[in-house]
C-alpha positions in Angstrom: 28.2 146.6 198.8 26.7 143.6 199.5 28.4 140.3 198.8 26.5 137.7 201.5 23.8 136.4 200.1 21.4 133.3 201.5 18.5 131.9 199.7 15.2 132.9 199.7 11.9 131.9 199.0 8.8 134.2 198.3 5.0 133.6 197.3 3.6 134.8 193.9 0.0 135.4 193.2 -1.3 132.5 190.9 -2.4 134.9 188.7 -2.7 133.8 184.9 -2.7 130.5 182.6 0.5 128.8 183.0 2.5 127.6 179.8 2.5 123.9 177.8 5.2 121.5 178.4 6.7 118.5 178.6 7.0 116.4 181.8 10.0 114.8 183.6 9.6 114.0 186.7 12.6 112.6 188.3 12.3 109.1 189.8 12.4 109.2 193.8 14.6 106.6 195.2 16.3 105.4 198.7 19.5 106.8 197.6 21.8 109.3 199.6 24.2 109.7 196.4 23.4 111.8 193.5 24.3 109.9 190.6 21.1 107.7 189.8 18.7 110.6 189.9 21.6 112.5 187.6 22.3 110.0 185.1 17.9 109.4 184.3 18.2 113.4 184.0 20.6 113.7 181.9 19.0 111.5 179.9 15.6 113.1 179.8 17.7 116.4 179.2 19.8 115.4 176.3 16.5 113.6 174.6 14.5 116.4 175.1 17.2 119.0 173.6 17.3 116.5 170.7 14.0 117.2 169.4 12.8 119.6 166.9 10.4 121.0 168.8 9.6 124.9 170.1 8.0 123.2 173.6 9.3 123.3 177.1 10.3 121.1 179.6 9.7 120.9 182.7 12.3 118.8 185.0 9.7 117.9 188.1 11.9 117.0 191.5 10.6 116.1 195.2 11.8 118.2 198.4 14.8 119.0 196.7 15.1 122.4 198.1 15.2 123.9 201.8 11.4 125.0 202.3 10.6 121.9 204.3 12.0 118.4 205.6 13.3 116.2 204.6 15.7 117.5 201.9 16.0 115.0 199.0 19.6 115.0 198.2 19.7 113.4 195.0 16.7 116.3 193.8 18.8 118.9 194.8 21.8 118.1 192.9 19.8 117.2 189.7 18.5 121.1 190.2 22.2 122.0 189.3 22.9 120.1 186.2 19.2 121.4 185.2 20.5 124.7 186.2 23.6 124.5 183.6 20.8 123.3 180.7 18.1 126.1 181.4 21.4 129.0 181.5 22.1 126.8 177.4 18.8 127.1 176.7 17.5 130.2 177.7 13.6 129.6 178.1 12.7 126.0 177.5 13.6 124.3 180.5 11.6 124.9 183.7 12.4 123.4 187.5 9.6 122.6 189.3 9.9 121.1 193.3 7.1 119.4 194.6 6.4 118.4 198.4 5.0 114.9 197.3 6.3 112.1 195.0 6.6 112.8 191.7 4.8 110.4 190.8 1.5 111.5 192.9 1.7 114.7 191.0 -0.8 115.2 188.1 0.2 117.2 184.6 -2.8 119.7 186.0 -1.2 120.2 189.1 2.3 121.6 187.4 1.3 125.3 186.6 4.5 126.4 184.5 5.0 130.2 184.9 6.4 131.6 181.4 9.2 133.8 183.1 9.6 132.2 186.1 12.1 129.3 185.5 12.1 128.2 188.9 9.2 127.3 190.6 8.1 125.5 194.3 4.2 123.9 194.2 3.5 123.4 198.2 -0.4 122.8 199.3 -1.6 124.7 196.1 1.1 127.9 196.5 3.8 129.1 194.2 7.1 130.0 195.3 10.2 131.6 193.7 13.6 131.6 195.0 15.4 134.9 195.4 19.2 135.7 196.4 18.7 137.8 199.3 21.3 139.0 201.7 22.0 138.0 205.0 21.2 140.2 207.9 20.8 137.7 210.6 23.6 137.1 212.9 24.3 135.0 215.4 27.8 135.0 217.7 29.8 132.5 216.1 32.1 129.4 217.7 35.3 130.4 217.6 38.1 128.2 216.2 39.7 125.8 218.9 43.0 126.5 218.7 44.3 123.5 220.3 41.8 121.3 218.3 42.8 119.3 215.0 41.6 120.7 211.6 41.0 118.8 208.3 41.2 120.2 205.4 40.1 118.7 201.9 41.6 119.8 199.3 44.2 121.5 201.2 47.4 121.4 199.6 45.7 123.5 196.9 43.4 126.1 195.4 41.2 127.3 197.9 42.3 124.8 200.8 45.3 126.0 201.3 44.2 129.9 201.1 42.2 129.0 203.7 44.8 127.3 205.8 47.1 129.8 205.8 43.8 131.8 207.1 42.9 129.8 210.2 46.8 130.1 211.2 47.3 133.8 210.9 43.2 135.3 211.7 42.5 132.2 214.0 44.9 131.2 215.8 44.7 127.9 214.7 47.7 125.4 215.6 47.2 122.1 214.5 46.3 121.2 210.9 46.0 117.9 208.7 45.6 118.6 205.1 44.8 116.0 202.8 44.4 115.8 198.9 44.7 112.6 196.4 49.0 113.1 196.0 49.4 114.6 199.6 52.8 115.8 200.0 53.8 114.9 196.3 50.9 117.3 195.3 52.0 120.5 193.5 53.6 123.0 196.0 52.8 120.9 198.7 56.7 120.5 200.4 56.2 125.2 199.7 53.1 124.6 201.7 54.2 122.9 204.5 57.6 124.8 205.2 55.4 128.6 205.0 52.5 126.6 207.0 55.2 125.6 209.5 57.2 128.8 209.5 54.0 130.6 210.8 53.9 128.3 214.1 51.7 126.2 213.4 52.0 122.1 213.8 51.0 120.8 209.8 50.6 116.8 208.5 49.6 116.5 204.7 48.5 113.3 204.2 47.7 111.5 200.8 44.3 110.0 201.1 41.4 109.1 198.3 38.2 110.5 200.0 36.3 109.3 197.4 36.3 105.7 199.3 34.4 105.5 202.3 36.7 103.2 203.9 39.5 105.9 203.8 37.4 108.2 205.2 36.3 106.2 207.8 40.3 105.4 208.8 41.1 109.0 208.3 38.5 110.3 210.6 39.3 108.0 213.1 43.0 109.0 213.3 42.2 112.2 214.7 40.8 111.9 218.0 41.1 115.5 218.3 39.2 117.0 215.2 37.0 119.6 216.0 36.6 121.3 212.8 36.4 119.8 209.1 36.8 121.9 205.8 36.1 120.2 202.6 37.5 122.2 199.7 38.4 119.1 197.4 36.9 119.2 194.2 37.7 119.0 190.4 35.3 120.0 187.2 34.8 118.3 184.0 32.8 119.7 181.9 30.8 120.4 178.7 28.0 121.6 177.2 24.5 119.3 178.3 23.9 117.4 175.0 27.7 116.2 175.2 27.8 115.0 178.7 28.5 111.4 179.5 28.7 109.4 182.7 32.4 110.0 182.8 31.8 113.2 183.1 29.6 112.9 186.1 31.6 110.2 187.8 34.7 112.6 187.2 33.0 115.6 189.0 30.8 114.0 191.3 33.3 111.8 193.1 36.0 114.3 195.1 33.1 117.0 196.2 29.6 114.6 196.5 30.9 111.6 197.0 33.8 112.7 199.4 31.3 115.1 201.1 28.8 112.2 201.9 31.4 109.9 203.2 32.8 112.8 205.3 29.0 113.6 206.7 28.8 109.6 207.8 32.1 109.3 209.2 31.3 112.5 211.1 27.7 111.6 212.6 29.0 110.1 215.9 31.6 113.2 216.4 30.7 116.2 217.8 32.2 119.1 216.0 32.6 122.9 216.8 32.4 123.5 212.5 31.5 121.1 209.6 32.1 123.6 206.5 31.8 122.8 202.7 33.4 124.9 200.4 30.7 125.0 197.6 30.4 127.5 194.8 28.1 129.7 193.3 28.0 127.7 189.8 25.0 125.7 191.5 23.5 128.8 191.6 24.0 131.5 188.8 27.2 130.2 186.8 26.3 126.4 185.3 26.2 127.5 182.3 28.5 124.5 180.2 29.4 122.9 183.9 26.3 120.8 184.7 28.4 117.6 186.4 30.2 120.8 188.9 26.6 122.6 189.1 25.2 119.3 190.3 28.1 118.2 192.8 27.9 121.8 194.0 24.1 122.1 194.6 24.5 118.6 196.3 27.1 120.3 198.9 24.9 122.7 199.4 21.5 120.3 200.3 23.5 118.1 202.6 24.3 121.5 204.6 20.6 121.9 205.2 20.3 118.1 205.8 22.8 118.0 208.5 21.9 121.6 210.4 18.2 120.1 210.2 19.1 116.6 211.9 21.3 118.3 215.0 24.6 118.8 213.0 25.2 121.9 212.7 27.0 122.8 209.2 27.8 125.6 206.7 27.8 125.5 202.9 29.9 128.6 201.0 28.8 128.5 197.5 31.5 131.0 196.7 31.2 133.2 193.3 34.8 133.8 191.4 37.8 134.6 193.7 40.5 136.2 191.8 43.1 133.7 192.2 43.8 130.6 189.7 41.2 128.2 192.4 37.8 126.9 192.9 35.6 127.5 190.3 38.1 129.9 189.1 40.6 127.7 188.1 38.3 125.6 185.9 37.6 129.4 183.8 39.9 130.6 181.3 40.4 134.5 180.6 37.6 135.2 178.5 35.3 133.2 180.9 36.1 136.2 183.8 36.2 139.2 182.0 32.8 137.9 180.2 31.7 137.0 184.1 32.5 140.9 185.0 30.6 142.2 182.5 27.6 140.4 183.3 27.9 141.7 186.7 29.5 139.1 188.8 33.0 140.1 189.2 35.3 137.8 191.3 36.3 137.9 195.1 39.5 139.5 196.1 41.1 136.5 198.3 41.1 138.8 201.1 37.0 139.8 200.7 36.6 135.9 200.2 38.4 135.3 203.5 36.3 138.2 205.3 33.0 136.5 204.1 34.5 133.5 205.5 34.2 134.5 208.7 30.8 136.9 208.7 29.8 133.3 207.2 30.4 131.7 210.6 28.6 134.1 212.4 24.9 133.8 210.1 22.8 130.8 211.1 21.2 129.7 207.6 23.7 126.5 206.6 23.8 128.3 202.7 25.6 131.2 202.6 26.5 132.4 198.7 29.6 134.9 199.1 29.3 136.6 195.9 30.2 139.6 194.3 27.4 140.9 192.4 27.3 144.7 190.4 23.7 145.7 190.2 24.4 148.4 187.4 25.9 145.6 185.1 23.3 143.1 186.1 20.6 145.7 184.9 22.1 146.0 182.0 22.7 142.7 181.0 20.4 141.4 177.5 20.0 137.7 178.2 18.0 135.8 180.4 18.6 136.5 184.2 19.0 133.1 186.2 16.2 132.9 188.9 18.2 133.9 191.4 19.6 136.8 190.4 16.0 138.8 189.2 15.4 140.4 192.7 18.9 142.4 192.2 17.9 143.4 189.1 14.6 144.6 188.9 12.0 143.1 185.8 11.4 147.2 184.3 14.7 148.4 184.2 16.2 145.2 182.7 13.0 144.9 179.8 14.4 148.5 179.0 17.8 147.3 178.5 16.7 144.3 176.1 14.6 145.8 174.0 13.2 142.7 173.0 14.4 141.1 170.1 11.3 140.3 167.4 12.0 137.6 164.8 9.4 138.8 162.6 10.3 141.7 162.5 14.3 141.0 161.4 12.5 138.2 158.9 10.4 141.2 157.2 13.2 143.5 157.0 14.9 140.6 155.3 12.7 140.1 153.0 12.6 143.5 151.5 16.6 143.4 150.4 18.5 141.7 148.1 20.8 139.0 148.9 23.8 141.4 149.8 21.6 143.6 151.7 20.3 140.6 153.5 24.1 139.6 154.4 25.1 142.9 155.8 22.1 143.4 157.6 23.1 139.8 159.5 26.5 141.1 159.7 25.6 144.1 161.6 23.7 141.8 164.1 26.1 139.3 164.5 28.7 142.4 165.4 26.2 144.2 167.2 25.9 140.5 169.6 29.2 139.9 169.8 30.3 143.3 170.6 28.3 143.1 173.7 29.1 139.7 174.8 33.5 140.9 174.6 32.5 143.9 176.2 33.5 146.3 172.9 31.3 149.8 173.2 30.1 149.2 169.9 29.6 146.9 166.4 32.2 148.9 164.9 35.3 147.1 167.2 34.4 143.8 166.1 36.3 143.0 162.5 34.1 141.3 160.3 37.1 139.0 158.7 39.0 138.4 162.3 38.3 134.9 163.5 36.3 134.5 166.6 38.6 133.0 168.9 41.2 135.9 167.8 38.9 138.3 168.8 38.7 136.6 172.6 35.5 133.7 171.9 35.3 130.8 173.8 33.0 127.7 174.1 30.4 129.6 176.4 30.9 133.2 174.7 30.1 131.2 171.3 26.8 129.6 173.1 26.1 133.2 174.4 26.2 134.7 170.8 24.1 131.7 169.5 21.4 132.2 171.6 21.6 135.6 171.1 21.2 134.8 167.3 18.1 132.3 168.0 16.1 134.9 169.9 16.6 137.7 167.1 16.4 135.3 163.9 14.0 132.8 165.3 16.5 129.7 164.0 17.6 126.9 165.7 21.3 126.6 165.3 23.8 124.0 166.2 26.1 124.4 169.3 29.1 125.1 166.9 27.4 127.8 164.6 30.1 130.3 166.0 33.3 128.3 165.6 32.0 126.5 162.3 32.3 130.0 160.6 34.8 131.0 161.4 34.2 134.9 161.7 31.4 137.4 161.7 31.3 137.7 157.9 31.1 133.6 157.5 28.8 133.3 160.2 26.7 136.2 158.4 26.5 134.6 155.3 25.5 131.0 156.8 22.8 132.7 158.5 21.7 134.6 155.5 21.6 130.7 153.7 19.5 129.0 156.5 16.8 131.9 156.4 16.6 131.8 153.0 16.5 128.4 152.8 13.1 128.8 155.2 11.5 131.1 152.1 8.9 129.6 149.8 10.3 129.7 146.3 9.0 131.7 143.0 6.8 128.5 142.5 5.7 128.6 145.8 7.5 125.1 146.5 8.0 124.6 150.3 11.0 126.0 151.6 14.4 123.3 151.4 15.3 121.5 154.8 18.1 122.7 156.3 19.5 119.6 158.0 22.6 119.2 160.3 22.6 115.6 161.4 25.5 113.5 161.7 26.4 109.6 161.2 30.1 109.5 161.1 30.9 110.6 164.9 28.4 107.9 166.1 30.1 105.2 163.5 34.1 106.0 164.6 32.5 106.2 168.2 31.1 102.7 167.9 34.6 101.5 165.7 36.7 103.0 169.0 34.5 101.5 171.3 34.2 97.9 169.7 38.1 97.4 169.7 38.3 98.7 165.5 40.1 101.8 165.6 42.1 100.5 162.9 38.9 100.6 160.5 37.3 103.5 162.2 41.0 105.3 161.4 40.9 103.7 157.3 36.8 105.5 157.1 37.9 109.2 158.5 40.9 108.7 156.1 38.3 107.6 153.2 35.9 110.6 154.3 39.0 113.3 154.2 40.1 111.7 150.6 36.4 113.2 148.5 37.0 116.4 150.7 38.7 119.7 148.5 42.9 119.5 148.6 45.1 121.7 148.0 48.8 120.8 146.4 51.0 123.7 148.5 50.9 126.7 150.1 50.4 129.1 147.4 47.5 127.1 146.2 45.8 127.8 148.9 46.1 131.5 149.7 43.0 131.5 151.9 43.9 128.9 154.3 43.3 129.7 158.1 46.3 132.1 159.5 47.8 132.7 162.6 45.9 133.4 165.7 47.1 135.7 168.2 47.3 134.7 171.6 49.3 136.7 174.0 51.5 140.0 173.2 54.3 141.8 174.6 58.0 142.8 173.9 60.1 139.9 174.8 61.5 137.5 172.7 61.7 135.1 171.6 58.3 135.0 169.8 56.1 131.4 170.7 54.5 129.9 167.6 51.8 127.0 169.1 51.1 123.7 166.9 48.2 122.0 168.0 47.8 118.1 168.1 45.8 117.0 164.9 43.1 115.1 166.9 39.3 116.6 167.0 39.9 118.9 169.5 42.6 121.1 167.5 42.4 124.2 168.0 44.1 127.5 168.8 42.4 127.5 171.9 43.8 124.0 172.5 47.2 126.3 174.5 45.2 129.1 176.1 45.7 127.8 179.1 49.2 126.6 178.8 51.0 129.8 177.7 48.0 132.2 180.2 51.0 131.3 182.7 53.8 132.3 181.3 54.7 135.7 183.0 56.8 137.7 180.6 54.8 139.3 178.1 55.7 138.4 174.6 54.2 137.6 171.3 52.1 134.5 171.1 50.7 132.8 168.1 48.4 129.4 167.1 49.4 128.0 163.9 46.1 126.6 162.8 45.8 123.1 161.0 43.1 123.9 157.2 40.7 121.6 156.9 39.0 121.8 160.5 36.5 124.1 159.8 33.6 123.4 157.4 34.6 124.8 153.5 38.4 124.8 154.8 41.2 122.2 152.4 42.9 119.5 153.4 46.3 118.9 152.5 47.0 116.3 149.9 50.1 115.3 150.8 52.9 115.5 153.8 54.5 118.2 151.6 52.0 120.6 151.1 51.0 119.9 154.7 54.5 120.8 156.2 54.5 123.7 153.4 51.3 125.6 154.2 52.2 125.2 158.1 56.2 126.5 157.3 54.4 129.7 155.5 52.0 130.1 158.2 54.8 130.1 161.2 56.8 132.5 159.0 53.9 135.0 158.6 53.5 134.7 163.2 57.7 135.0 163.2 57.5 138.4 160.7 61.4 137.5 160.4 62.0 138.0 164.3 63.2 134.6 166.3 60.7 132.0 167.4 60.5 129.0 169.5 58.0 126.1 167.7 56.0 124.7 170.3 54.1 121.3 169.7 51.2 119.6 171.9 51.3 115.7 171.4 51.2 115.3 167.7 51.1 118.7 167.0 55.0 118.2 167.9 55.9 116.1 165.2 54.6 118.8 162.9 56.4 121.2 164.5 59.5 119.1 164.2 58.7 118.4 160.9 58.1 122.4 159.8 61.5 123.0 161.5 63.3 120.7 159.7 61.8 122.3 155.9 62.3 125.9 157.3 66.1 125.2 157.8 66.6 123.4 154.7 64.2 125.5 152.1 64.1 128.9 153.5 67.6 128.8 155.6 65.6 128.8 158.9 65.8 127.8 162.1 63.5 127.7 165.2 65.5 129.4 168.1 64.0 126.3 170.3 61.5 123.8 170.6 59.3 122.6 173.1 57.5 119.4 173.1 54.2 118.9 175.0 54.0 115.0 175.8 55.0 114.6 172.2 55.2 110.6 171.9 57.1 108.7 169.2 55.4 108.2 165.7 52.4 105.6 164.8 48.7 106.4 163.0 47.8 109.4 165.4 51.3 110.4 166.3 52.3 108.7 169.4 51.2 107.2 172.5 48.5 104.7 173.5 46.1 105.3 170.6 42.7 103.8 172.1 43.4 106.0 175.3 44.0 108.2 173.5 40.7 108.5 171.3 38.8 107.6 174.4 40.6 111.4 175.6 39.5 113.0 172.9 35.6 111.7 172.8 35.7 112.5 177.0 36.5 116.0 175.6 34.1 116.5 172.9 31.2 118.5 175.2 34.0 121.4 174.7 33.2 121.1 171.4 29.5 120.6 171.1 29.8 117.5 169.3 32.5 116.2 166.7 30.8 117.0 163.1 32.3 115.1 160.2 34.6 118.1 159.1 36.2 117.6 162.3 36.8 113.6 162.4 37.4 113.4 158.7 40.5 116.3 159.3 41.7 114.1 162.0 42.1 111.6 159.7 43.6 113.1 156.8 46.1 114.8 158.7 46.4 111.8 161.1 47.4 109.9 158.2 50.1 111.9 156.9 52.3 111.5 160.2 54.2 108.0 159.2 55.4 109.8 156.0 56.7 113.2 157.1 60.3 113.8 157.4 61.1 113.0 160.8 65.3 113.5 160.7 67.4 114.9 163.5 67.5 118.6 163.8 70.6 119.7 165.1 71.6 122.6 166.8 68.3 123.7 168.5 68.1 123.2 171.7 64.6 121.9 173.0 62.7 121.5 175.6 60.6 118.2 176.5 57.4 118.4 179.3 56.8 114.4 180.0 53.2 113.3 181.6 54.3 111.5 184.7 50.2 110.6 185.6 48.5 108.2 183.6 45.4 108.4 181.6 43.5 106.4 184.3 43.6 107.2 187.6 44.2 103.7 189.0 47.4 103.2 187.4 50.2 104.7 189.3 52.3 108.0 188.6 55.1 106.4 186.5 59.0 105.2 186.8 61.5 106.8 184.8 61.3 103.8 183.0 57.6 103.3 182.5 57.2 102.1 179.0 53.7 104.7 178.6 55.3 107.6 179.4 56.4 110.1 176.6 60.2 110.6 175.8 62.7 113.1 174.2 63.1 113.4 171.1 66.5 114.4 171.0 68.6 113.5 174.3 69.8 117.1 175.1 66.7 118.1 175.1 65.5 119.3 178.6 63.1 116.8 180.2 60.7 117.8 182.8 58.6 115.6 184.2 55.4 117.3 185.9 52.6 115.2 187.9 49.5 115.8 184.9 48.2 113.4 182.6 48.3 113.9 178.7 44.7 115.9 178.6 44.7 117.9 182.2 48.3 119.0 180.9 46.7 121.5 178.6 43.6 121.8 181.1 43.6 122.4 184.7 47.4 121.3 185.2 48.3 123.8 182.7 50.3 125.4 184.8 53.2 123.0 185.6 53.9 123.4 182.0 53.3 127.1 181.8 56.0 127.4 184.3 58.4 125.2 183.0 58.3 126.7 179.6 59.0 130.3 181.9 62.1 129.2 183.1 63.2 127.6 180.2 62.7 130.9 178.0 64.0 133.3 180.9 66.8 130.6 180.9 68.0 130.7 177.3 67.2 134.0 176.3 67.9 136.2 179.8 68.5 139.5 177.8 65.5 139.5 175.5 63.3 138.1 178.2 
């Protein structure tokens, strides 16, 4: 089928009253870079989803799309990071482009379409955009072979695939590949040897294309270029009302930034191909990556900007490829399949290659390879991106929704009892999440199995909460999924809210449900001002009213293990998480996704991070209920204790009470960038909180369940029993890359960088910092923690 796509732009009959809404419009200014015009979104954005209000908003921009000149660059990357909010918020956030400035542009002038969330106003007409495919060819330059191209990005991801291209389909001879470490980047001396071996003459150069200046200098040491490829990027991400400048900064620099310096240090070259490797979640996939959407979108305007002005240029906004690169490698497991089902499957790297070229040979500077199945795109129940509604046409997809009718769940409700009410809510949470894993019906999703068991992440809990605000009516916070846990707790909170919304007997008014918070914004502020040592003493005071339990067995329904991976090797892998905010058994998806023999995988869950979940009231009964939990995962078969950070001096601790209590021992352990002991378990502790908070979009906010379980089992770490454990042989990954990206990667004698606990443990140093270890470096560890197990244990491996 088709999988080339270009952008286009149809009329609609003005036709109808439009709908009420709020205003932004986006302040025009002089400059080429995104970030102003992103940051005074953003703003508007998270202020607006702050409100208790049932109105839209309309986000108003200036020529930020390709129907006339000039194309304002900063506009069209703000329609990205909109993009990401409208796909949150399903239908109360509308885009709006106008031809003049904003500010010329009357409220009466704005007519909001109800289903349309996409609109262009030019001389009075209405426009929609449409993904159409591309039919217009044109006979494309070929590739110089005795030309110089630059690559980007190239000594990873999707560079490098596409390197190894131009060599072998092109004929291509002469390459310079650049990326932030160069020839120390991951793979990169595997790179240059294959590159090499196919014939052709390779330089990989380390080079920050985030400064001008470098660009400038790196442009002007090849006086042979003729084409450039820029494929760098990185994504850091969260859900809109969680985004911070950092995460914009993060984003925007290696793809926007670089992209804009490349374009200026480019203008008095003439090239046979300027090509930006884009992606698709500008388009149709922001949903929870606004800062990538954004960058992305912005790639994607400065291709029309440049074909426009006598440049000629491409933009790919590539969907999924099915490789561990581009937007891919920012998406975990659950993130694809749930991608597949909604009828976007990913790219096999040899289709994504083939619309490479036929990309070369079309003459609009957008092209969106994407794989798109029309039969699950009809099918899908949520709200179609603009985009994607002329694949899937309006009847057939009203069919398949049904339309969910508040009212009419409410008077159902209202007729039953309060158990009835509950399993009526159960049956349409299961019914919600059944379609969003892909399950043929309620019945395969457990009522007591915990969400992130059952395969939820971050944007498959947003999916199921919106999907519970259209059919209830509610407004419910961004962490309604994870906060209960599993389809029976989330059931019964939703029974409490609606009833909570019922006039009493008396015909009182019905009791505020309220969800605000004070404690993140206080610690925040404590962090921030240079008190983390009083901010630490108030989550410990907060944790101390919370409910405790004594051990183990006074506390039979604590949290159990989570499954994560299955198959038959041994030995089994039992995953401690750190005890900061962001625990989580989700917290080593990513890390043990690469480990390539199958065997049994398991979280080990810390109580008390989940609202009506204990807390531990003493080191004892902290190491006791998390010794009872790993021997429930190990169901007496031999297991390897695995500890990120912190969460490896609680492994280390468990270890040491399973060998002398219950005669146990660990077969191995492996330490994540475990650090020696203070307050929060090791390591720079301000950089380490400033982490965490950089993180928190993941989460939709910290609530006070969260922080204050931080900081009760935070503060049990100086008094657990922390003696040597002999005869266990070990495994220690060290963070070589700082927290900040201006301070070197470190000596082997750096005094920041994490050490062994036990000197015959194996150390590996690997080029990640302490967050992107777990994250989009997962899979230096994920290797090393192969070859150690395959190592060890050849037989049962």
């Amino acid at each position: 089928g088709q999988s080339l796509f270009r952008i286009g732009w149809s009329e609609v009959p003005a036709t109808g009253a439009g709908v009420e809404a709020q205003v932004y419009r986006v302040p025009v200014t002089a400059d080429e870079l995104p970030d102003t015009a992103l940051t005074a979104t953003l703003a508007a954005l998270q202020a607006f989803l702050a409100q208790d209000t049932t109105e839209r908003l309309a986000v108003v921009t200036t020529h930020a799309i390709a129907l006339d000149n000039p194309i304002n660059l900063p506009h069209a990357a703000v329609w990205g990071l909109v993009r990401a909010a409208q796909a949150e918020n399903p239908g109360r956030i509308h885009l709006i482009d106008t031809h003049t400035d904003t500010s010329d542009t009357s409220d009466s002038e704005l007519r909001i379409l109800a289903d349309e969330p996409e609109l262009a106003i030019r001389a009075g007409k209405t426009y929609i955009p449409r993904l159409t495919p591309t039919t217009d060819t044109i006979t494309p330059t070929p590739i110089n072979p005795d030309g110089t191209i630059l690559i980007t990005g190239g000594t990873g991801g999707l560079g490098a695939l596409i390197a190894r291209h131009l060599i072998t389909h092109h004929g291509a001879r002469n390459l310079h590949l650049t990326s932030r470490r160069g020839p120390h980047a991951p793979g990169a001396p595997q790179l240059l040897q294959e590159l090499q071996a196919l014939g052709a003459n390779v330089t990989i150069t380390a080079d920050d294309i985030t400064n001008p200046h470098t660009v400038q200098n790196l442009i002007d040491s090849l006086p042979h270029l003729t084409t450039l490829i820029h494929a760098a990027g990185t994504a850091d991400n969260a859900l809109t009302p969680a985004l911070t400048q950092n995460h914009l900064t993060h984003t925007l620099a290696p793809k926007a930034h670089a992209a804009h310096h490349l374009h200026h240090a480019t203008l008095n070259r003439t090239l046979d191909h300027f090509l930006l490797i884009s992606s698709a979640g500008g388009l149709v996939l922001a949903a929870g990556q606004g800062p990538y959407a954004a960058a992305n979108t912005y790639l994607d305007a400065l291709a029309t900007h440049r074909t426009t002005n006598g440049h000629p240029t491409t933009a790919l906004a590539y969907g999924l490829w099915n490789t561990n690169a581009g937007l891919s490698a920012w998406l975990g497991e659950a993130d694809l399949q749930r991608l597949t089902r909604q009828g976007l499957p990913a790219l096999s790297v040899e289709e994504a290659l083939a619309l490479f070229d036929a990309a070369l040979a079309t003459p609009d500077p957008v092209q969106v390879p994407l794989h798109v199945n029309p039969a699950a795109l009809r099918a899908r129940t949520d709200e179609l991106p603009a985009l994607l509604r002329g694949l899937a046409p309006a009847a057939r997809r009203r069919s398949a929704k049904g339309g969910a009718d508040p009212a009419v769940l409410r008077r159902k409700l209202a007729g039953l009892d309060e158990a009835g009410r509950e399993q009526v809510l159960l049956e349409l949470v299961r019914t919600l999440a059944a379609g969003i894993l892909g399950h043929s019906g309620a019945d395969e999703v457990h009522a007591e199995r915990d969400f992130l068991e059952a395969g939820f992440d971050s944007l498959a809990s947003m999916e199921l909460r919106n999907g519970l605000n259209e059919a209830t009516g509610l407004r419910l916070p961004p962490m309604v999924v994870f906060d209960n846990k599993n389809p029976n707790g989330l059931a019964g909170y939703l029974r409490s809210v609606l009833d909570a919304q019922q006039p009493s007997a008396d015909g009182a008014a019905p009791a505020e449900v309220t969800t605000g918070e004070t404690l993140t914004e206080i610690f925040r502020g404590a962090v921030q001002s240079g008190q983390t040592k009083k901010g630490l003493e108030l989550l410990r005071a907060v944790a101390g009213i919370r409910p405790r339990f004594g051990s183990a067995a006074e506390y039979p329904e604590a949290p159990g293990p989570v499954r994560l991976l299955d198959g038959p090797a041994g030995p089994r892998l039992l995953c401690l998480s750190s005890p900061m905010a962001t625990s989580g058994a989700l917290q080593h998806k990513r890390v043990v996704s690469q480990l390539a023999t199958p065997r049994p995988v398991y979280a080990i869950p810390m109580a008390g991070f989940h609202p009506g979940e204990s807390l531990p009231d003493s080191p004892e009964a902290a190491i006791d209920l998390l010794a009872a939990t790993v021997l429930k995962a190990a169901e007496g078969e031999p297991f390897v204790l695995m500890g990120y950070s912190a969460g490896g001096i609680f492994a280390h601790a468990t270890a040491r009470h399973l060998a002398e209590t219950a005669g146990v021992k660990p077969a191995g352990m492996v330490m994540l960038d475990t650090y020696e002991v203070n307050d929060l378990g090791g390591g720079p502790v301000e950089q380490l909180l400033e982490g965490m908070f950089h993180k928190e979009g993941a989460f939709g906010g910290f609530d006070s369940t969260r922080l204050s379980a931080m900081g009760g089992w935070g503060g049990l770490i100086p008094h657990l029993d922390l003696g040597p454990l002999d005869g266990v042989p070990g495994l220690h990954i060290q963070c070589i890359s700082s927290f900040f990206p201006e301070v070197p990667d470190a000596e082997p004698d750096a005094e920041w960088i994490s050490r062994p606990w036990n000197p015959e443990y194996t150390l590996v140093p690997v080029r990640a910092d302490h967050f992107s270890l777990i994250e989009e470096n997962a899979a230096l560890p994920g290797r090393a923690i192969e070859e150690w197990l395959t190592t060890h244990w050849p037989a049962a491996s």
